[in-house]
C-alpha positions in Angstrom: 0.0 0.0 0.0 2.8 2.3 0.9 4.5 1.7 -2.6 1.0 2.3 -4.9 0.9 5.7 -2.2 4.2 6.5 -3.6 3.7 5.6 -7.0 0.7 8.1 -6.8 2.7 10.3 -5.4 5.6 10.6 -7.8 3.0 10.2 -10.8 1.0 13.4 -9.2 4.7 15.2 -9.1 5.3 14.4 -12.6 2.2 15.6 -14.2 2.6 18.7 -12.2 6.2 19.0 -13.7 5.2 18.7 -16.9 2.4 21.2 -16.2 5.1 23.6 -15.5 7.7 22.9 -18.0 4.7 23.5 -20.2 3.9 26.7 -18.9 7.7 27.6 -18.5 8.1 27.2 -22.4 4.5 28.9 -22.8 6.1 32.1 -21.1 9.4 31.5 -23.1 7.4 32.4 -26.2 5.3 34.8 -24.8 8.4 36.4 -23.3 10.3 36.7 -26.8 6.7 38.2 -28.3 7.2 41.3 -25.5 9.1 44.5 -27.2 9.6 45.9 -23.6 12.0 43.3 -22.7 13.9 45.5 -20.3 10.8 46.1 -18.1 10.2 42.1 -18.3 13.5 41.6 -16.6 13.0 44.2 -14.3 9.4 42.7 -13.4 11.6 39.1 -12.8 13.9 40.3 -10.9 11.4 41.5 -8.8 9.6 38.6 -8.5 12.8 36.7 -7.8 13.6 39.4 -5.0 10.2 38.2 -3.6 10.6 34.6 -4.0 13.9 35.4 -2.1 11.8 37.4 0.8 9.4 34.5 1.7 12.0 32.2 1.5 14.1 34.6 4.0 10.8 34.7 6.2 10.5 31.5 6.5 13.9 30.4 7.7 13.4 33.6 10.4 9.8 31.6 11.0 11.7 28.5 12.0 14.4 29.8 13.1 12.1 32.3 15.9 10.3 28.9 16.4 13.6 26.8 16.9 14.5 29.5 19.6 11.1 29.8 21.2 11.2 25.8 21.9 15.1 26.4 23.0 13.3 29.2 26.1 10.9 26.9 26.8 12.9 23.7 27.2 15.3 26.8 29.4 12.5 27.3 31.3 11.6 23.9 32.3 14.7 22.9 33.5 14.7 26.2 35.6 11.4 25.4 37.1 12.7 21.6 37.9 15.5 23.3 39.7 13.7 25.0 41.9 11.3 22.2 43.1 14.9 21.2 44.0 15.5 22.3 47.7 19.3 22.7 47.6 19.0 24.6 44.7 16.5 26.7 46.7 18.8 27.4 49.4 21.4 28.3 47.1 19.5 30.6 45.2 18.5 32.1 48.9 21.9 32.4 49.8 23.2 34.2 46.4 20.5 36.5 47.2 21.2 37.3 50.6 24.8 37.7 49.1 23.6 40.5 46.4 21.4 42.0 49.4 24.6 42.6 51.3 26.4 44.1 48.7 23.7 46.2 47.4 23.2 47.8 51.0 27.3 47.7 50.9 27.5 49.6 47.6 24.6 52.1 48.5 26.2 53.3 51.7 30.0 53.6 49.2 27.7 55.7 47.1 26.4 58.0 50.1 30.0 58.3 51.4 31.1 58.8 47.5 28.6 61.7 47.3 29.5 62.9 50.1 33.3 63.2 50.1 32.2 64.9 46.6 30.7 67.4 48.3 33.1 67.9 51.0 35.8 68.2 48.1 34.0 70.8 46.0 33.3 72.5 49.2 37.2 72.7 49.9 37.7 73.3 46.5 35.2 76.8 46.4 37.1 77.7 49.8 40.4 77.2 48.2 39.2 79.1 45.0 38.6 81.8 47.7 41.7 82.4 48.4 44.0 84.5 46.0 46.9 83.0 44.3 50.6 83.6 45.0 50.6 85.8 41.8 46.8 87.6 43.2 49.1 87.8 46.5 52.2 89.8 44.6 49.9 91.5 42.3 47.8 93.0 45.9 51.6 93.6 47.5 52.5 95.6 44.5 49.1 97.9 44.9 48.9 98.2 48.2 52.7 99.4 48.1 51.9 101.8 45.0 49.0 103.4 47.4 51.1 103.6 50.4 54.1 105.6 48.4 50.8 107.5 47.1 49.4 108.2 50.5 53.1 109.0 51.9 53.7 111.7 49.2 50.5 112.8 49.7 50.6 113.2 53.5 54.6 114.8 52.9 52.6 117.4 50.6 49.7 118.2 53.1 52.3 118.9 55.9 54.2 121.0 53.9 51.3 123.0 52.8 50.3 123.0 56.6 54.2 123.9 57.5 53.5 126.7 55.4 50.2 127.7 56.2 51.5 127.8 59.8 55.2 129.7 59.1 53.0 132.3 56.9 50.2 132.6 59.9 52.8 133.1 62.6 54.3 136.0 60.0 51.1 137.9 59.2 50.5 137.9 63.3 54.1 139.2 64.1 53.1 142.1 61.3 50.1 142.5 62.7 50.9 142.9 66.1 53.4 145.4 64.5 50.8 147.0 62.9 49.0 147.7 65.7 51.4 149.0 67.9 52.3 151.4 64.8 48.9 152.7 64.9 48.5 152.4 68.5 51.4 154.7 68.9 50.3 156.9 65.5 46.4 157.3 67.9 47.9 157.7 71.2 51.1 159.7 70.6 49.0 163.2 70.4 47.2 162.2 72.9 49.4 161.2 75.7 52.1 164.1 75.0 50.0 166.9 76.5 50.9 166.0 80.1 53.6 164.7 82.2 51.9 161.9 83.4 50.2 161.1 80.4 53.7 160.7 78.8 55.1 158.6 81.2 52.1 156.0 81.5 52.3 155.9 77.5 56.0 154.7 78.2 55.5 152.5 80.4 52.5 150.6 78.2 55.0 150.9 74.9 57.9 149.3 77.1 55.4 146.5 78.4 54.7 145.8 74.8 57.9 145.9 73.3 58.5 143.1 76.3 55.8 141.3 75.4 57.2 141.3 71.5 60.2 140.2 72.7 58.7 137.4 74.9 57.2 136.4 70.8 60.2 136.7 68.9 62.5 134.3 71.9 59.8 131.6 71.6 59.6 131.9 68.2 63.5 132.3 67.7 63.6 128.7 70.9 60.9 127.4 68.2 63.4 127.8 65.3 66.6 126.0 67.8 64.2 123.0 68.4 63.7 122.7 64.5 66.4 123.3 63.5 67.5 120.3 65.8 65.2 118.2 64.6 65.8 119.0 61.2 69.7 117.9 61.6 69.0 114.6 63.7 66.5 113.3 60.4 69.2 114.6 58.4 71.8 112.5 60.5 69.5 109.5 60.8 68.7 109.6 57.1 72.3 109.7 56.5 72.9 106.4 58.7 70.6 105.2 56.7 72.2 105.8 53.9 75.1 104.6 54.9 73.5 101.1 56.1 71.4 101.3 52.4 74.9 101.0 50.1 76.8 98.5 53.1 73.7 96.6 52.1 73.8 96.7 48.7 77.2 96.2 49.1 76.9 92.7 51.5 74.1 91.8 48.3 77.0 91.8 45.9 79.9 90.6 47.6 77.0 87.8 48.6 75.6 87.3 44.7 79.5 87.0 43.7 80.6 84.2 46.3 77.6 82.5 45.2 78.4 82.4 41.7 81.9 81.7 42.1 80.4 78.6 44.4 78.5 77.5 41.5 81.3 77.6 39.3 83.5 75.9 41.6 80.6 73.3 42.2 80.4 72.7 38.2 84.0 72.4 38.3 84.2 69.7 40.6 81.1 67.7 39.7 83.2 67.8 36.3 86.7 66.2 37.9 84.3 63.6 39.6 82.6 62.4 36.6 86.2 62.5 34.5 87.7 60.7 37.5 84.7 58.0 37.6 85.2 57.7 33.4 89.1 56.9 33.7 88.5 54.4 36.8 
């Protein structure tokens, strides 16, 4: 029965063969009857693309069912393990495990962001501060404003030196000046009598005391500046003097330590033409 199955088979196969080598030649002519014969290979091509396509598909078909039976057959096993109570444990334990180290690497992450933010805080304080440059640059203003504020304050005394030496001047005329026209008023006055005469002698002489009381303070006032004025002058000079010994020290320093450095390049020379020969 199997073989007369088979015989009906291959005779069914055959007849459709011949069916389609009959059709094949059938397009053959009708093919070589076309004038458009570029837009008939086209049109093949196309239809070989799609023949290509569902053949494509289908290998992807069995190929996604292949792998679908593969997850499945995964699957079972997976499910036969657990019904397996060692396993179980196991699986408990790795678990616990991975717990642990995900509490462990959460708390690393808290002291990670925080140790970030301790070391951006430090680093906006440091920012804060200036630099050794910001530090020269501020030395050199603040010493540009104090020569400023110095030769301004050396100015303002002087004008106040002056102010002062020109005030006590135009009060020394002026007292002057009034006696001149206290004795101009009074002379007349005074010289009609004896006694009249005398006490107008007696006032000029009391004022020409006081005026000289004026001109010794003022003429002490002088002494003690005068004084003062030569002990700067003798303490600039020491200065002075300890200015160029220090300048001097500076070279006689700056040349010893050259002539070191030469002498040091000298004999780290010998040593190495010492260690070549040995």
């Amino acid at each position: 029965e199997k073989l007369e199955v088979l015989q009906r088979e291959i005779a069914a196969v055959t007849d459709q063969n011949a069916k389609l080598e009959a059709m094949m030649a059938q397009l053959q002519i009708e093919e070589e009857r076309i004038e458009n014969k570029a837009l008939l290979q086209k049109l093949k091509a196309l239809v070989q693309e799609n023949e290509t396509l569902k053949r494509q598909q289908e290998a992807f078909k069995r190929e996604c069912v292949a792998q679908e039976q593969a997850f499945v057959t995964r699957l079972q096993s997976l499910d036969e393990i657990k019904d397996d109570e060692e396993e179980r444990e196991r699986i408990a334990k790795i678990e616990s495990l991975y717990a642990k180290d995900l509490r462990k690497y959460d708390k690393i992450r808290a002291l990670l962001a925080e140790k970030n933010q301790e070391f951006s805080r430090v680093s906006r304080k440091m920012q804060s501060y200036p630099t050794r440059s910001e530090l020269l640059q501020y030395e050199k203003r603040f010493v540009e404003l104090y020569n400023l504020t110095n030769d301004r304050l050396k100015e303002t005394k002087k004008y106040y030196h002056l102010y002062n030496s020109l005030n006590d001047g135009h009060e020394s005329l002026q007292n002057e000046v009034n006696l001149l026209q206290k004795i101009q008023t009074e002379f007349p006055k005074r010289c009609k009598s004896e006694d009249d005469r005398t006490d107008f002698i007696q006032s000029m002489d009391k004022m020409i005391e006081s005026l000289k009381v004026t001109a010794d303070a003022a003429h002490k006032k002088l002494v003690s500046v005068k004084a003062q004025k030569d002990e700067q002058s003798a303490n600039y000079n020491e200065l002075l003097n300890y200015q160029r010994k220090y300048y001097k020290y500076v070279k006689e320093f700056q040349n010893a330590c050259t002539i070191n450095s030469q002498l040091s390049d000298r004999i780290d020379n010998i040593e190495a033409q010492l260690n070549e020969s040995n």
